[in-house]
N, C-alpha and C positions, 0 to 999 in steps of 0.2 A: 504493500500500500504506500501510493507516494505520499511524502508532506510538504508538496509544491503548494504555495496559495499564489491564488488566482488577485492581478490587484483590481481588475477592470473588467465588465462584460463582455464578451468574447464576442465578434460577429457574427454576423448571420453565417451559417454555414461554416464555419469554424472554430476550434474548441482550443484556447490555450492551455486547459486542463489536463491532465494525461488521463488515459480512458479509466483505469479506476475511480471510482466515486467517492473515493473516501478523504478527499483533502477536508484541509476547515477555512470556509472564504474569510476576509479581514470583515470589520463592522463595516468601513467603508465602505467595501464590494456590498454587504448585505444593505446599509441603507441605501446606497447607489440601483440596487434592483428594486425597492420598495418605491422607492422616487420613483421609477421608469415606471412601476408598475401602476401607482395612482395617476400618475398623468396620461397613463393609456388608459383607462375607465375615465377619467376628465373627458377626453379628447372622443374617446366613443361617444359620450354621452349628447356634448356639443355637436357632433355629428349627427347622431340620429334625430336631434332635434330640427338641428336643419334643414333634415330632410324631411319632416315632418311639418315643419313653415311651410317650405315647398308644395305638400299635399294636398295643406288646406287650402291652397290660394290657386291648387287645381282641382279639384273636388267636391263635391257637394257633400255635407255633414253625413246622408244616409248613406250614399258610395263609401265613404270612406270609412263612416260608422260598420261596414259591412266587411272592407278591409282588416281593419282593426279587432274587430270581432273574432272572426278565423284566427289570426296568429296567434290573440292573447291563448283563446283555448288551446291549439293543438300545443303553446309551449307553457304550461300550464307544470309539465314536468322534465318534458324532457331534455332541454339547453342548460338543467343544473344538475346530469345527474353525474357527469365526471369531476366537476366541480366537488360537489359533495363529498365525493370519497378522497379527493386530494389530499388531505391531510391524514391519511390511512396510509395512504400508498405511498406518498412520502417517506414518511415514518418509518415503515416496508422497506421499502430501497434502501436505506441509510442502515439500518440493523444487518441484514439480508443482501449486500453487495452484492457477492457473485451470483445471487437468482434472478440479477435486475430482466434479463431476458421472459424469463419463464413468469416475475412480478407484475413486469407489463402486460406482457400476451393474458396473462390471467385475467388484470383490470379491462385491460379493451375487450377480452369474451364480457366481463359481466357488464361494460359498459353499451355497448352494443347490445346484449340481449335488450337489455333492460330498456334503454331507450327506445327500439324498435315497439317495444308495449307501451310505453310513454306518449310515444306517437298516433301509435296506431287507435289505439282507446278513443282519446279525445275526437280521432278524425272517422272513426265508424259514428259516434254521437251525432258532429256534424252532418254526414250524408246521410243518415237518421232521420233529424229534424228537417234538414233543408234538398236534400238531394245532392248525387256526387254531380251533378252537369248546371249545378246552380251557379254564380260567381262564387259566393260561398265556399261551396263545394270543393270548387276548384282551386280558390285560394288556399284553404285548408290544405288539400292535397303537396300542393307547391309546400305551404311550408312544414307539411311534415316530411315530405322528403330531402332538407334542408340537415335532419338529425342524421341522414345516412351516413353520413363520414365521420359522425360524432362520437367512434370509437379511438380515433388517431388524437384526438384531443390527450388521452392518458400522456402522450410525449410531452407534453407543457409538464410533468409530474417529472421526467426525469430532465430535463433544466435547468429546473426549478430545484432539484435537490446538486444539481452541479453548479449552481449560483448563476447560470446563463442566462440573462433578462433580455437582451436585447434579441435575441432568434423570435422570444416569445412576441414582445412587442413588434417589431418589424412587421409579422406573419399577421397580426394583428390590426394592427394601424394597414396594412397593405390593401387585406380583406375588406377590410371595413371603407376604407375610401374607394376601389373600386366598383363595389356592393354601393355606394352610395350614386357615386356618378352615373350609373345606368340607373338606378330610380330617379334619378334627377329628372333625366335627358328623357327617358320614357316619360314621365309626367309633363315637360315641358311639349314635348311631340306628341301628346293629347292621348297617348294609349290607355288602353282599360287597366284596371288596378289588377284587375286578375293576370294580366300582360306582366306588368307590372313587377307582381310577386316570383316572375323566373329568375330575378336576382337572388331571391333567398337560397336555394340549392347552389346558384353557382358561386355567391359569393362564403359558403359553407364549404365547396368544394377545395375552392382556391385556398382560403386558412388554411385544412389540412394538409393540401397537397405545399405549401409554403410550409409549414411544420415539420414535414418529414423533411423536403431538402437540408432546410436549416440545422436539425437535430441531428446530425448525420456524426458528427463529434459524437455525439451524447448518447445513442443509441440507433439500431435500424431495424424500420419492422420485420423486414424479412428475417432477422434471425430469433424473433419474435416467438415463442410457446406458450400453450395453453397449460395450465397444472390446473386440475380437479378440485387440489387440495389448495392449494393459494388460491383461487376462484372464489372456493365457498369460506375463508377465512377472509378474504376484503369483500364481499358481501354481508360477512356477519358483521365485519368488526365496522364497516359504511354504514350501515343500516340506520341506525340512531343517527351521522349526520346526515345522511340525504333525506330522511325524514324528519327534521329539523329544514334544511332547505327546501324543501318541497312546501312545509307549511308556510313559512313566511313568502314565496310565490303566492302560492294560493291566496293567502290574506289580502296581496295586494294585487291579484285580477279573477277575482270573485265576482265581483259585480258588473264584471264583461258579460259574465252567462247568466247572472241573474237578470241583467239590463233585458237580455233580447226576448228573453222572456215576459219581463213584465211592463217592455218601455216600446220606443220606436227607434231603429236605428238612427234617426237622425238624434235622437236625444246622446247614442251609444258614441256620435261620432263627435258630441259635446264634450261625453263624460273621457275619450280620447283626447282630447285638445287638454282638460282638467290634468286628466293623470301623465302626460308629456314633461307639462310646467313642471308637476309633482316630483317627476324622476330627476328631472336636471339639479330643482331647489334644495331634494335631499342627496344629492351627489356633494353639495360643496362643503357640509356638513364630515358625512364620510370622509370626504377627503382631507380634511382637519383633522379628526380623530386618529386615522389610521395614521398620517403623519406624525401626529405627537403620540402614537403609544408606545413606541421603541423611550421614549422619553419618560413617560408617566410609569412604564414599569420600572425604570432605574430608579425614579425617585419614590414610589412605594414601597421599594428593599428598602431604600434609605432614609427614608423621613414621612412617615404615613401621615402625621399631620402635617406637614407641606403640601402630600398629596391631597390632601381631601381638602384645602385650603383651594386648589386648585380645582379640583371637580366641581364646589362650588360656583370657582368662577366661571367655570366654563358651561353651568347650568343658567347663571346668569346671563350669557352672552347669547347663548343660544333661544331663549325667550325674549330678550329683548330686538334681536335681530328679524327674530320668525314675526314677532306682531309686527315690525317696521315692514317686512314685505308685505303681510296679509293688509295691512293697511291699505298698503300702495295700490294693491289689488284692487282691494276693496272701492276705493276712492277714483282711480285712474284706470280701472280695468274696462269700465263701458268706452273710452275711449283707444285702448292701447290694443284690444284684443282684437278689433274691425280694422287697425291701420297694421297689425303687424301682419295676421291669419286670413287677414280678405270679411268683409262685410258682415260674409254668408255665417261666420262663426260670432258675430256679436254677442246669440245669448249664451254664449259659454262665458261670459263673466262674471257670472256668480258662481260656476263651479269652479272656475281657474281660485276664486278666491279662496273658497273652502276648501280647496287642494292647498293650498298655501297654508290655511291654520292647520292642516293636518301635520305637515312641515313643522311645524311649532314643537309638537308633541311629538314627531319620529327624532327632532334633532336633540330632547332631552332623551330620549331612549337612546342614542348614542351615544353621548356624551354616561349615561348609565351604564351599558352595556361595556365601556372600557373599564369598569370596576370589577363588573363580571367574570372578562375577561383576564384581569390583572390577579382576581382571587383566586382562578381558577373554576370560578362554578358554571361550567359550561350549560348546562341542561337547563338554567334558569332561560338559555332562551328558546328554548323548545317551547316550555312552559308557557311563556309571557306571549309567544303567539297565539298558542289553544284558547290564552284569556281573553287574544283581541279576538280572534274568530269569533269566540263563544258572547263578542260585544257586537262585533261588525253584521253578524249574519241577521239576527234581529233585526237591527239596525237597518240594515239593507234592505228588507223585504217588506217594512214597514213605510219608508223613505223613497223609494224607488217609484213605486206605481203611481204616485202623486204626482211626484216632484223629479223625475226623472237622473239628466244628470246630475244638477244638483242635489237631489235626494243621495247619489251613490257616492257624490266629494262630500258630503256630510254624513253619508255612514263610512266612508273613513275617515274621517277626521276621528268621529268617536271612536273606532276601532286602533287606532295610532294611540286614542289618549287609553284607551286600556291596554293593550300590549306596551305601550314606552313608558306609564309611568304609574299607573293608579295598578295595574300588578307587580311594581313594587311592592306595595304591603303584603303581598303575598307567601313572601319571602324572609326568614326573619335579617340574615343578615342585610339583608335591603330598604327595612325598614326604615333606617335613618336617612339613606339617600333619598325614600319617596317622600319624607317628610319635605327634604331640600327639593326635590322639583316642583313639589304645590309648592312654596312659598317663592324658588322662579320665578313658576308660571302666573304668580295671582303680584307679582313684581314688588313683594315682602324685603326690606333688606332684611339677612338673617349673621349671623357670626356661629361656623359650624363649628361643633366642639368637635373636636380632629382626635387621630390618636388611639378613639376606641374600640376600632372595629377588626 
């Protein structure tokens, strides 16, 4: 085993590492990939927004409501299920070196099965309800064939455990701007959405097919095997997080399939324009936290009452930040949301806003969720989803058929403030924190007694 460290991210397609896995990168190399890493979820995020400005200013809210609809369901599970197990398979490789072969080929069988039924589920549902020769239909189809390649994804896992960031990113940012330019240009050149949606399989294609070249240092699939027994040990040992990620998906496009059910698409392509804003508003948040948590765990070894000195404040920031947007919403949105998304989407200004207060309460549940994190008690967030589900779902079915999109940016909102911070008390070590987020959120100065937890 060599003990060469790596100082810098290796390029695309070549590996300064020597092919054993088992060097230790410097902190640098590791915050150097965590940078690279947030700024490529930045930079997607900005992107698909983009392309989503785009849509509305070509599309009519039911069209696109109809759009929108298909993908939420068919990726409902399947685009987080390698994800999920990352941190298994990681783990895996780094113990288990020389099985890295037999580690992968094992996670891509169970990743590939599994998403193939990830897929396939929601898109028999679809041609169900609506027929496979509907838009719909079709759409669906397109982007569940978009998971086919979504077993080569495990290579971002061997990497990742070689401290490789920039193969991943490249492949990444590459996919994603090509994938975007032809949804551009298709939408600018008037094609059906259903048209439209052949970017998803090819711009899913292309990541992969970028992945494998790139990785070519770091591993290659052909020499790639199946073991039985590593199979069903990263499926055991996955299981709890992909279903942990599966729930918080679920939580946040629930009200795609409740919507079509009990609204009109064009309300769905409202509550789409609401939950866009949503994703970008709670992006900048995440990207804060995860930034400063390599930080906030050095200083919880070392001074827990500085740390929670700080968790404070950063409960504060984030309330007072989230009502200043919700405000702005609130105030400027009848005007901002016809000059930015085109006319035709004016009444989604009042669910753009109430996606914004939802923001309020996701970004104190991050700012929470680093405590969680830093203690160790992982499963509190499994938990604090089941709580918002068990808020949102009411919420939603109540909320919906009245009030449409708005109804569905208002039962998340209330589902955000159950899962981010009112199932704190659920929890006893958390107890003190939920204290600190209601007094936040209700803009209470408080002086937290630090120290004791």
């Amino acid at each position: 085993m060599s003990s060469r460290i790596e100082a810098s991210p290796a390029l695309p397609g070549k590996s300064k590492r020597p092919s054993a896995p088992g060097f230790l990168p410097t902190n640098r190399l590791v915050l150097g990939s965590s940078a690279l890493y947030a700024l490529e979820r930045f930079f997607a995020s900005l992107v698909a927004f983009f392309v989503f400005v785009v849509l509305t200013r070509s599309y009519a809210p039911d069209v696109l409501g109809r759009y929108s609809y298909a993908i939420a369901v068919i990726q409902l599970a399947a685009p987080f299920l390698a994800s999920g197990i990352e941190p298994v398979v990681v783990q895996t490789l780094i113990q288990a070196a020389p099985e890295r072969d037999r580690i992968l080929g094992s996670a891509a069988f169970v990743v590939g099965l599994a998403s193939t039924l990830a897929a396939l589920l929601p898109l028999a549902y679809i041609w169900a309800a609506f027929g496979p020769n509907t838009p719909v239909g079709r759409i669906a189809m397109l982007a569940a064939l978009a998971f086919a390649p979504g077993f080569l994804l495990v290579i971002e896992h061997a990497l990742r455990v070689d401290a490789r960031a920039l193969p991943i990113v490249t492949a990444r940012v590459t996919a994603t701007l090509v994938g975007a330019s032809i949804k551009v240009w298709l939408a600018f050149d008037g094609a059906a959405l259903q048209t439209l949606a052949l970017a998803l399989p090819f711009e899913a294609a292309l990541h992969a097919a970028l992945l494998t070249v790139f990785a070519r240092g770091s591993t290659r699939v052909s020499t790639w095997r199946i073991s039985g027994t590593r199979a069903r040990a990263v499926l055991r040992a996955g299981a709890p997080l992909v279903a942990s990620t599966l729930l918080v998906t679920f939580f946040f496009r629930l009200n795609y399939a409740l919507m079509a059910n009990a609204s009109t698409f064009t309300e769905v392509g409202y509550y789409a324009l609401a939950f866009n804003v949503l994703v970008i508003a709670a992006t900048l948040p995440n990207m804060l936290m995860t930034g400063l948590f390599p930080w906030l765990v050095r200083l919880a070894q070392a001074d827990r009452a500085r740390f929670e000195v700080v968790i404070a404040r950063l409960l504060r920031v984030a309330a007072i930040a989230g009502y200043l947007a919700f405000a702005l919403a609130w105030l400027l949105g009848p005007w901002i949301i016809p000059a930015v998304f085109g006319a035709k989407y004016g009444p989604a200004s009042d669910a753009v806003a109430l996606a914004l207060l939802a923001c309020v309460f996701a970004a104190s549940g991050s700012v929470r969720a680093c405590v969680i994190n830093v203690d160790g008690r992982y499963r509190y967030h499994y938990l604090s989803a089941l709580i918002g589900l068990a808020v949102l779902v009411p919420a939603a079915v109540l909320l919906i058929p009245g009030h449409g999109a708005r109804g569905a940016a208002a039962a998340i909102a209330v589902g955000c403030l159950g899962s981010g911070v009112l199932s704190s008390f659920a929890f006893g070590p958390l107890r003190p924190y939920a204290r600190w987020q209601i007094l936040a959120l209700l803009l209470i100065p408080f002086a937290p007694r630090a120290g004791r937890h």
